[in-house]
C-alpha positions as CSV (number, residue, x, y, z in Angstrom):
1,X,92.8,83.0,129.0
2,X,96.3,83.4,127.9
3,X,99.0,85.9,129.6
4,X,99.6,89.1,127.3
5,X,103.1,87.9,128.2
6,X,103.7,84.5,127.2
7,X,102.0,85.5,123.9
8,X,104.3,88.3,123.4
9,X,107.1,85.6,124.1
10,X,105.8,83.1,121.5
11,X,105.6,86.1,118.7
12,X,109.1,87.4,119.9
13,X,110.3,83.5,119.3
14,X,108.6,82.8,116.4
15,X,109.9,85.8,114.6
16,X,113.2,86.7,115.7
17,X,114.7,83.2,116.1
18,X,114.7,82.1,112.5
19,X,116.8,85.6,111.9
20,X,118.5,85.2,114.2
21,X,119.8,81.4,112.8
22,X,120.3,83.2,109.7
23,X,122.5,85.8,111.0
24,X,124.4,83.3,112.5
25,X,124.7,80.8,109.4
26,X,125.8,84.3,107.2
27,X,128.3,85.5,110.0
28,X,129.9,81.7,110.0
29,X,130.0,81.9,106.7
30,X,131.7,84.5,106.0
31,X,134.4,84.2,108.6
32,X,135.5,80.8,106.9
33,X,135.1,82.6,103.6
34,X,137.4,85.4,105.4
35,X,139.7,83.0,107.0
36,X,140.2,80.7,103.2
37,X,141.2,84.1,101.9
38,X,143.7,85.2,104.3
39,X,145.0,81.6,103.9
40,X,145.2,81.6,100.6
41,X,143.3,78.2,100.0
42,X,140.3,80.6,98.1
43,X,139.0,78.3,95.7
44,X,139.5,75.0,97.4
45,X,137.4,76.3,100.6
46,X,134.5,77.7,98.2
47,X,134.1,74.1,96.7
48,X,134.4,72.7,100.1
49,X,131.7,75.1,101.6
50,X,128.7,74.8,98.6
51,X,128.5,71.3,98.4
């Protein structure tokens, strides 16, 4: 018999970890994106960042 609560833990993981990694990858992202344009080094951080 599993606990009503450590299932509800499992489901909370499962699903709001992943978008929460997201977030996190998108909210990095664009803060170097941010930063390379207040810097002025635009294009040079873009080709850095996709490869």
């Amino acid at each position: 018999i599993r606990s009503p609560r450590y299932f509800t833990l499992f489901s909370y993981m499962w699903y709001v970890w992943p978008t929460y990694i997201c977030l996190n990858f998108v909210i990095a992202t664009l803060v170097s994106v941010t930063i390379c344009l207040l810097l002025g080094y635009h294009k040079t951080c873009f080709f850095n960042n996709s490869k």
